[in-house]
C-alpha atoms as one frame of an Amber mdcrd trajectory, in Angstrom:
protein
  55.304  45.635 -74.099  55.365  43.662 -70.930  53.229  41.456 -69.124  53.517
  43.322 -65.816  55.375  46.441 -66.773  53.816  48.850 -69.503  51.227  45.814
 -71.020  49.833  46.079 -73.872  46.216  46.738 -74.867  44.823  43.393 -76.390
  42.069  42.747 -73.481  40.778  46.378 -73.878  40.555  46.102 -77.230  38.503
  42.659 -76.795  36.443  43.857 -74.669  35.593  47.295 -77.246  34.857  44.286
 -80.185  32.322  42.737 -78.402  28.570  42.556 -79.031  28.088  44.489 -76.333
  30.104  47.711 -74.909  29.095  50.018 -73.032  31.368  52.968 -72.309  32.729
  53.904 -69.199  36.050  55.386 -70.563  34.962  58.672 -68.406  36.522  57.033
 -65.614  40.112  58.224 -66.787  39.118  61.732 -66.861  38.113  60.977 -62.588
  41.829  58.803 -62.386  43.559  61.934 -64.271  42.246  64.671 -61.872  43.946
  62.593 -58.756  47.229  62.009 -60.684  50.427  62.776 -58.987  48.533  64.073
 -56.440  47.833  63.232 -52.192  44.359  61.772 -53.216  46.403  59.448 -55.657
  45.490  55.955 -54.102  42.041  54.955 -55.224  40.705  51.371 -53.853  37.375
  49.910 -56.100  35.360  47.516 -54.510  32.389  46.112 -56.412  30.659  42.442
 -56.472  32.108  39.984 -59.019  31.227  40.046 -62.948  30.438  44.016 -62.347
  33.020  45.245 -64.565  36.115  45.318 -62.223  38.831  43.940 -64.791  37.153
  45.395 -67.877  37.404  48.911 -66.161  41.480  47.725 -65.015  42.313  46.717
 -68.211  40.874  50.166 -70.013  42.884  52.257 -67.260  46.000  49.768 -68.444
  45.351  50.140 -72.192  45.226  54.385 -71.830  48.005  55.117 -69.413  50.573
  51.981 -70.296  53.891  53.146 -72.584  53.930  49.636 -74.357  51.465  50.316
 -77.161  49.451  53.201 -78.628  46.243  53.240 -78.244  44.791  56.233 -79.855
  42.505  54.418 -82.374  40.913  52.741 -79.338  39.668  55.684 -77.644  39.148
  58.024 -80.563  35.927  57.811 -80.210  34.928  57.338 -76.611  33.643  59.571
 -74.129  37.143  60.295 -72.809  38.677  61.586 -75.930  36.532  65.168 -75.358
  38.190  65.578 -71.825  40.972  68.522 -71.676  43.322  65.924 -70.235  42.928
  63.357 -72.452  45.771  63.708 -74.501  48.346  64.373 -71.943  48.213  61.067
 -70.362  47.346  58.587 -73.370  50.690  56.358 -73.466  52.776  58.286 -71.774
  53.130  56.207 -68.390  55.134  53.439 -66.690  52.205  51.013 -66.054  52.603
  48.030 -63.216  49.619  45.709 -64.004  49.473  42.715 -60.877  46.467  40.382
 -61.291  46.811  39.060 -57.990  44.850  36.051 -58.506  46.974  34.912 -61.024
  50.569  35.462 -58.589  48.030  33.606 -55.724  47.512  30.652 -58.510  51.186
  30.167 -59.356  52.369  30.993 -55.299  50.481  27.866 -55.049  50.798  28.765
 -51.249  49.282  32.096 -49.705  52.301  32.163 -47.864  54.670  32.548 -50.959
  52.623  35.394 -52.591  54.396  38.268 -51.818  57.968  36.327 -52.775  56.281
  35.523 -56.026  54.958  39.016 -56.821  58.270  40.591 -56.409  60.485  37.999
 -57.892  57.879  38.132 -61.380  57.993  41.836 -61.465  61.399  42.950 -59.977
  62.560  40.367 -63.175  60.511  41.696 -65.545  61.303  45.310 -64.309  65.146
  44.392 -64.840  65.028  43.498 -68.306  63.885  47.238 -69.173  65.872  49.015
 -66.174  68.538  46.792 -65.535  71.270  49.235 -65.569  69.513  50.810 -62.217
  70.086  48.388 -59.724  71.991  45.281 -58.832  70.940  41.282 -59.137  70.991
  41.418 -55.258  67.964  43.707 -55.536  64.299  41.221 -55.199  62.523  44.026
 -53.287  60.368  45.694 -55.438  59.905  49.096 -54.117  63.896  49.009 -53.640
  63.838  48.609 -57.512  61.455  50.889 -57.882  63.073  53.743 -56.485  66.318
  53.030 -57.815  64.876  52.941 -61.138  62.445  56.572 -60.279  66.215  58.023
 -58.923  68.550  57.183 -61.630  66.677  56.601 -64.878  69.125  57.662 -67.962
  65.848  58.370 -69.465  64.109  59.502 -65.949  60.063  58.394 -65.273  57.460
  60.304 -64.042  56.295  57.853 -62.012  54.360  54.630 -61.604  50.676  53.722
 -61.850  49.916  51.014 -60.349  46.998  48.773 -61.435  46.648  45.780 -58.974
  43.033  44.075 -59.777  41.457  41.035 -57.562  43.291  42.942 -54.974  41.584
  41.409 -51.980  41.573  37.771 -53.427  43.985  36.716 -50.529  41.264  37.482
 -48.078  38.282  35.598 -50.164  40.224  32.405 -51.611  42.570  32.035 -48.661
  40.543  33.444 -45.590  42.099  31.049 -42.724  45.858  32.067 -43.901  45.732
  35.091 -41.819  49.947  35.490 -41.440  49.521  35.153 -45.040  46.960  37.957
 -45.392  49.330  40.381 -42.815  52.158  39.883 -45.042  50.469  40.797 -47.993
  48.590  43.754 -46.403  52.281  45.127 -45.198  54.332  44.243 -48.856  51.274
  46.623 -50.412  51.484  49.447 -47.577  55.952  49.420 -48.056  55.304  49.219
 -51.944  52.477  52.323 -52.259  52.787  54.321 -49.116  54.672  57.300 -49.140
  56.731  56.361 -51.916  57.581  59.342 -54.536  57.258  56.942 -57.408  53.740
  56.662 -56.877  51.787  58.494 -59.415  48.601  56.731 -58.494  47.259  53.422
 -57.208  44.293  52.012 -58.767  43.131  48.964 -56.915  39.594  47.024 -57.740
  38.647  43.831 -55.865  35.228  42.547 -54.110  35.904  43.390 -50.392  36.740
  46.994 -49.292  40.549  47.124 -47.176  40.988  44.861 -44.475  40.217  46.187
 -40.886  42.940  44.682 -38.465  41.088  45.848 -34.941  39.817  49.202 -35.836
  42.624  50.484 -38.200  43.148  49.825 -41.945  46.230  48.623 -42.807  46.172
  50.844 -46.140  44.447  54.331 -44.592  46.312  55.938 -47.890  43.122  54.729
 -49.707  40.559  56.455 -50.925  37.677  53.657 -51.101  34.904  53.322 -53.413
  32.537  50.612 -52.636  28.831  49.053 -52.731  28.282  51.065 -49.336  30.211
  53.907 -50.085  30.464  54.673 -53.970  30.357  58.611 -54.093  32.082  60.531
 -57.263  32.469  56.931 -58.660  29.065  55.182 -58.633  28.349  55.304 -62.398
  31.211  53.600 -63.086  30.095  50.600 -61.021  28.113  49.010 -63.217  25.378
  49.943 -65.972  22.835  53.147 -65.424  19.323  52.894 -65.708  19.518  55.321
 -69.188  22.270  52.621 -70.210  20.125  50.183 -69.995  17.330  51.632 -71.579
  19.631  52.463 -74.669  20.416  48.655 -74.785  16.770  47.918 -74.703  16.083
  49.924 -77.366  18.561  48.370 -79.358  18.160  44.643 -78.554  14.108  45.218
 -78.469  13.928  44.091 -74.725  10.930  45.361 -72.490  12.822  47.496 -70.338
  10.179  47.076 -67.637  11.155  43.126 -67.462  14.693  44.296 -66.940  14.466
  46.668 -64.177  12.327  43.923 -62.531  15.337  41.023 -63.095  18.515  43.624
 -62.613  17.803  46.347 -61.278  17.966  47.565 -57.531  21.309  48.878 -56.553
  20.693  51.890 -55.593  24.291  53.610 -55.264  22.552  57.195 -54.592  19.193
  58.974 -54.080  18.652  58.734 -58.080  20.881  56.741 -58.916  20.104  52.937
 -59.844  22.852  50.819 -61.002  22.123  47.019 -62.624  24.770  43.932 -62.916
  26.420  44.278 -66.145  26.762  40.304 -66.540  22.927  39.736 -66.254  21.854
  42.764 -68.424  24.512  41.724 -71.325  23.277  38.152 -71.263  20.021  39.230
 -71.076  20.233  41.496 -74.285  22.046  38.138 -76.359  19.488  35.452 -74.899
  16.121  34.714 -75.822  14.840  35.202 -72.582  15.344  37.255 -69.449  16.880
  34.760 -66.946  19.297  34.364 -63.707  22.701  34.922 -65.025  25.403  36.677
 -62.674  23.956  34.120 -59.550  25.078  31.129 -62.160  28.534  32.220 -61.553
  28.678  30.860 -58.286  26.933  28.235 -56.536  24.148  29.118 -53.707  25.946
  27.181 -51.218  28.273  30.320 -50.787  25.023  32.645 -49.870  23.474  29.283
 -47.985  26.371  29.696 -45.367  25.774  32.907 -44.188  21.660  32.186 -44.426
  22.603  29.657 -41.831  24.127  31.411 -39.531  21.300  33.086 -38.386  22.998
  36.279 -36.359  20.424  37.977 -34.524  17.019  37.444 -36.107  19.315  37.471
 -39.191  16.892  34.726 -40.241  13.541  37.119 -39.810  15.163  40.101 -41.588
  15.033  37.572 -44.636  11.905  36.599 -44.333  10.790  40.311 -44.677  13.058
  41.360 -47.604  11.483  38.453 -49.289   8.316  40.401 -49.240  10.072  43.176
 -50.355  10.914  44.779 -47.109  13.545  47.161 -45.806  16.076  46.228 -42.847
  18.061  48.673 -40.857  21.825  47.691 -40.587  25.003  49.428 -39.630  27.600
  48.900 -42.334  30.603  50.520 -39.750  31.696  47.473 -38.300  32.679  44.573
 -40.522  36.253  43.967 -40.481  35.896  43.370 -44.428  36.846  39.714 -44.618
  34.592  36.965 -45.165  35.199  35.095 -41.681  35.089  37.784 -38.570  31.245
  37.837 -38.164  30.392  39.656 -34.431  26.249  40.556 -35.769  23.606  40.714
 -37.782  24.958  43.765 -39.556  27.840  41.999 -40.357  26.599  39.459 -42.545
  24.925  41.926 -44.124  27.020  44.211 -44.886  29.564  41.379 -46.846  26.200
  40.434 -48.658  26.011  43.827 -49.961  29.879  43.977 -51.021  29.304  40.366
 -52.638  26.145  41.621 -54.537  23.646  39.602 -53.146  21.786  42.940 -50.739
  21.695  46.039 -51.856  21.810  49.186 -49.447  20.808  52.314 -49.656  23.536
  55.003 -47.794  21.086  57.920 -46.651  18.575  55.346 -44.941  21.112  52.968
 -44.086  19.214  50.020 -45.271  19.579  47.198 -46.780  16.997  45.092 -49.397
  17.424  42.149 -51.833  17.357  44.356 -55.006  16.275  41.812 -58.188  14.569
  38.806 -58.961  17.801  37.409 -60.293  18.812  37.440 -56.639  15.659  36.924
 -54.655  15.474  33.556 -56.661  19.051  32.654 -55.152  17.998  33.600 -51.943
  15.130  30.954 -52.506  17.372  28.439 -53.990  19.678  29.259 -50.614  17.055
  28.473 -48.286  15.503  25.144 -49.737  18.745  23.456 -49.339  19.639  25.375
 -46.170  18.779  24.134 -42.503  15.318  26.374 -42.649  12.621  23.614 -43.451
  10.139  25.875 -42.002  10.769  28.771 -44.441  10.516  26.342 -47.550   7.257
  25.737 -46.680   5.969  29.345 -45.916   7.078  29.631 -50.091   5.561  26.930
 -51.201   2.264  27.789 -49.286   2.425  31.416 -51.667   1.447  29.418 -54.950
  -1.799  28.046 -52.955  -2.095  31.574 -51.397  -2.604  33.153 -54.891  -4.754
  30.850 -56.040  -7.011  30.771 -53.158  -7.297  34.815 -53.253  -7.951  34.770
 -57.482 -11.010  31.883 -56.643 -11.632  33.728 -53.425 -11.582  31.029 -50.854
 -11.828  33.046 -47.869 -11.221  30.742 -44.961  -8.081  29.195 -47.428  -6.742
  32.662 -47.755  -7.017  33.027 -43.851  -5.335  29.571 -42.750  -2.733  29.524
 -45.235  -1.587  32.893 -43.896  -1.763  31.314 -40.376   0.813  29.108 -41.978
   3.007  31.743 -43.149   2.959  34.334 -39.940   3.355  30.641 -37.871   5.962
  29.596 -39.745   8.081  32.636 -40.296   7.871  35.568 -37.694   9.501  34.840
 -34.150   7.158  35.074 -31.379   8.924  38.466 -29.773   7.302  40.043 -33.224
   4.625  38.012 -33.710   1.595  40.702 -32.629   3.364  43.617 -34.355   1.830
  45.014 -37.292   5.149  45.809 -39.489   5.710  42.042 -38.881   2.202  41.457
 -40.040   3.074  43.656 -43.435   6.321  41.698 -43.913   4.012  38.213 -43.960
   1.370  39.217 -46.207   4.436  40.151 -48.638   6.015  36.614 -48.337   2.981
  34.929 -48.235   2.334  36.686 -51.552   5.442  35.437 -53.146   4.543  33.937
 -55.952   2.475  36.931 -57.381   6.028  38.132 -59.027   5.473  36.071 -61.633
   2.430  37.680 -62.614   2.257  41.227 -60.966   3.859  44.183 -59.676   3.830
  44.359 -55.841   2.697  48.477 -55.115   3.151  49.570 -51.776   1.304  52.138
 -50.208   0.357  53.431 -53.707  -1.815  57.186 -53.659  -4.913  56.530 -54.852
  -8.254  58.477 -54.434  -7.934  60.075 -51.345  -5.190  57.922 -49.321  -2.577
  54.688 -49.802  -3.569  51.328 -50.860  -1.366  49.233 -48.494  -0.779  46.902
 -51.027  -1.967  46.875 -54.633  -0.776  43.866 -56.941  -0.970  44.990 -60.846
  -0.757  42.591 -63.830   2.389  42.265 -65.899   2.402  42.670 -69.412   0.645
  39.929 -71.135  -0.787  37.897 -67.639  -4.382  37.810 -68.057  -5.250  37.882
 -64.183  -6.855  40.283 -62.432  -5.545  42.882 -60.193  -5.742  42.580 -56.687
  -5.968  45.232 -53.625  -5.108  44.296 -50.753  -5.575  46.384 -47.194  -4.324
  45.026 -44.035  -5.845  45.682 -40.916  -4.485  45.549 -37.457  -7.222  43.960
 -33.947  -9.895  45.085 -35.968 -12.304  43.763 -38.872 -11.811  42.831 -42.232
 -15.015  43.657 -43.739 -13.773  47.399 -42.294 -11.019  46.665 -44.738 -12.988
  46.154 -47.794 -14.708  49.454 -46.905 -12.066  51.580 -46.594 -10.810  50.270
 -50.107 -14.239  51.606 -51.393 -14.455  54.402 -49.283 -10.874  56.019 -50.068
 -11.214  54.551 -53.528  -7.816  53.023 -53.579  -8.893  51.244 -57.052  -8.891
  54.665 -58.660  -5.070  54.488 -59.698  -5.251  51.513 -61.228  -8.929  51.230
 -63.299  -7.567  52.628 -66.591  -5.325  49.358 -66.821  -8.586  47.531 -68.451
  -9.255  44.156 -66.212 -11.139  42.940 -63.672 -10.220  43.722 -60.290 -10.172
  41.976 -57.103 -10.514  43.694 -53.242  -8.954  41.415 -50.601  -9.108  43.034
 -46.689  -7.265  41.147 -44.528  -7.090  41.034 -40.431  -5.223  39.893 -37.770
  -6.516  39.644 -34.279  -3.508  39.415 -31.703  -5.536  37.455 -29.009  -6.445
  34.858 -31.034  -3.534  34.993 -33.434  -5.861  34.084 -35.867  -6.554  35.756
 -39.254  -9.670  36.583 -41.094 -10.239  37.269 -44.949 -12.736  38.693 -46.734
 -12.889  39.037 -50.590 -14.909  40.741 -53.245 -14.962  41.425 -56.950 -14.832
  44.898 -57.938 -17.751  46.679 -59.634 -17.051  50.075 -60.780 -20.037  53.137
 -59.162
């Protein structure tokens, strides 16, 4: 049992004697079909504390010949799969952290001397007899060792994890980052010892103009998860399971974790944040307290392209087109918008949804970084449009009218540029914002069916708040009152009257000459 060469299984078995597992051992049974085979090189890209070592250290623990790990996986999901038994053990495992060779390199620029001289050694003590002490290359070692074997291998799998750490911790070293980039394509590429490559990091492979430096990879990402995506972090039926077992309302979950949505019905939450979650007393930020704002506050700042806008209507809960096809997957070439982004969705902080191409800030555990972000970021103005939402809420629940109507003034003012200021998605986005603070108390509907159309907006109590519900329609040059009568007319309140409480009807308009709006609010009473 090695460190690099054929470890041993004591993390995976950590990991299986914790409070909390959840298993994803049907992963092997995806890395077994691709074994030996052209569709061997598999690149995992997922934000951090989503399960990226964990899942490394599990594909270490089955395939590595330096311990037996039977007992572990006897009674995992894996153990039922035809293959299972041909691969447990039997293969020469090459684990690389590559944060830890970048920590003892101590310089980005002696990472690639320090890989090889670690592993070639370690490699010698079990296969000296294969090649010289002038050998330090390690693919030269490797093949002599695949070539003349007493006891010949089948092959190597390679398990390199924080793959892409070079590009995060040591982004201005860019003859650094080349070198790297070209002792991983001589190692993997082409090379007949290669029985797969399993790499897992936070950025996707490294664009150097339009080319990858690695196009031997398959990739697997937070844009692009395919075959892969339920083994990027927990399901929603996971989840549930936990609930049931920790006694958690499931419904409070989904609204702190949830929201990456990896395929049409497919929702995947943060594994950090739901475990903590299930062992703390109370549902809280966790996975944003394991980094500081200050690293989303920098690209907040940059404000690419109405970059600054787009925020402003996520924050209501909107939608924003992007194309994920150019970033250069680094954390420093920024050209747009989209850009920014699309590293926000690798890092975890958007999430995006492949058939629409659009991205959305997917939890509260994030939307309240995003806040945190921009009240110490250079957006004074936006600070104030989310303080303004606690009066907002207030002012609708006593209806204050005229309140209601100035404070939104405030809000469209303050947050929507003047090229969109008389457009009426723009006027959707504010009313959202504006409305922040309701997700304390309520569930934010959109366009929910009722009676014979779609409330525009229809805020519903959480469990235990004793306010009322509100719904709200929006309407565009015309009158507000008109609002308040379609509500009644199309009976929008007819979805939600079985929930017990009193309701509230809020009709809101916005007239684009005066830029000016006007509120009008009633209590419900039930025909």
């Amino acid at each position: 049992m090695g460190i690099y060469l054929n470890p041993g299984n004591d993390s995976f078995e950590r990991a299986l004697n914790s409070r909390i597992y959840v298993d994803k051992s049907e992963l092997i049974a995806c890395t077994n079909d691709v074994l030996g085979s052209e569709q061997c090189n598999l690149c995992v890209s997922r934000p951090r504390r989503f399960g990226k070592s964990m899942a490394a250290n599990m594909l270490a623990a089955y395939y590595s010949r330096g311990c037996e790990s039977g007992e572990l996986f006897q009674s995992l999901k894996v153990s039922k799969n035809p293959s299972y038994q041909m691969h447990l053990n039997q293969h020469d495992v090459i684990y690389m952290n590559v944060q830890q060779f970048l920590r003892s390199a101590k310089e980005p620029e002696n990472l690639v001397n320090c890989m090889e001289q670690k592993v070639v050694d370690e490699i010698r003590e079990i296969y000296g007899s294969c090649f010289g002490q002038e050998v330090r290359s390690l693919p030269d070692a490797l093949t002599a060792v695949f070539s003349k074997a007493i006891q010949p291998t089948k092959g190597f799998i390679f398990i390199i994890d924080e793959w892409d750490c070079v590009f995060r911790e040591a982004r201005d070293h860019v003859e650094a980052q080349k070198a790297y980039l070209n002792f991983l394509r001589d190692l993997l590429k082409d090379r007949s010892y290669v029985q797969l490559a399993y790499m897992t990091g936070i950025l996707p492979i490294k664009k150097y103009g339009t080319h990858s430096a690695l196009n031997i990879f398959q990739e697997y990402s937070m844009t692009n998860a395919d075959v892969l995506a339920e083994y990027m972090g927990f399901t929603e039926s996971e989840v549930k399971n936990l609930c049931e077992r920790f006694e958690k309302p499931f419904d409070e979950v989904q609204k702190w974790y949830d929201g990456y949505q990896l395929a049409d019905d497919l929702h995947i939450y943060n594994p950090k944040s739901v475990i903590d979650g299930m062992l703390s007393r109370r549902l809280k930020s966790f996975w944003t307290g394991t980094e500081t704002y200050e690293a989303l506050q920098i690209y907040i700042d940059l404000d690419y392209d109405g970059l600054k806008s787009e925020i402003i209507s996520m924050l209501g809960g909107g939608i924003c087109k992007t194309d994920v096809g150019s970033f250069q997957n680094d954390m420093t070439t920024f050209k747009s918008r989209d850009d920014v982004f699309t590293l926000l969705v690798h890092l975890g902080y958007l999430g995006y949804h492949e058939m629409e191409q659009t991205v959305f800030i997917p939890n509260e555990e994030v939307r309240l970084e995003f806040i945190r972000a921009l009240k110490n970021g250079k957006r004074p103005e936006l600070v104030k449009a989310i303080l303004t939402s606690d009066q907002l809420l207030e002012a609708t629940l006593t209806m204050d009218e005229k309140k209601v109507a100035a404070l939104i003034d405030e809000v469209h003012s303050a947050t929507t540029t003047p090229l969109m200021y008389n457009d009426e998605e723009s006027l959707r986005s504010v009313i959202k914002l504006a409305y922040y603070s309701s997700k304390d108390d309520y569930y934010a509907i959109q366009e929910l069916p009722s009676g014979v159309g779609y409330a525009d907006i229809v805020f519903l109590p959480r469990r235990g708040s004793e306010k009322p519900a509100l719904v709200v329609e929006l309407k565009w040059d015309k009158k507000a009152q008109g609002a308040i009568a379609q509500i009644k007319k199309q009976k929008y309140v007819q979805a939600i009257e079985n929930y017990g409480g009193p309701v509230i009807l809020a009709g809101i308009c916005y007239d684009k000459n005066t830029k000016k709006h006007e509120c009008v609010i009633e209590t419900y009473q039930k025909e």
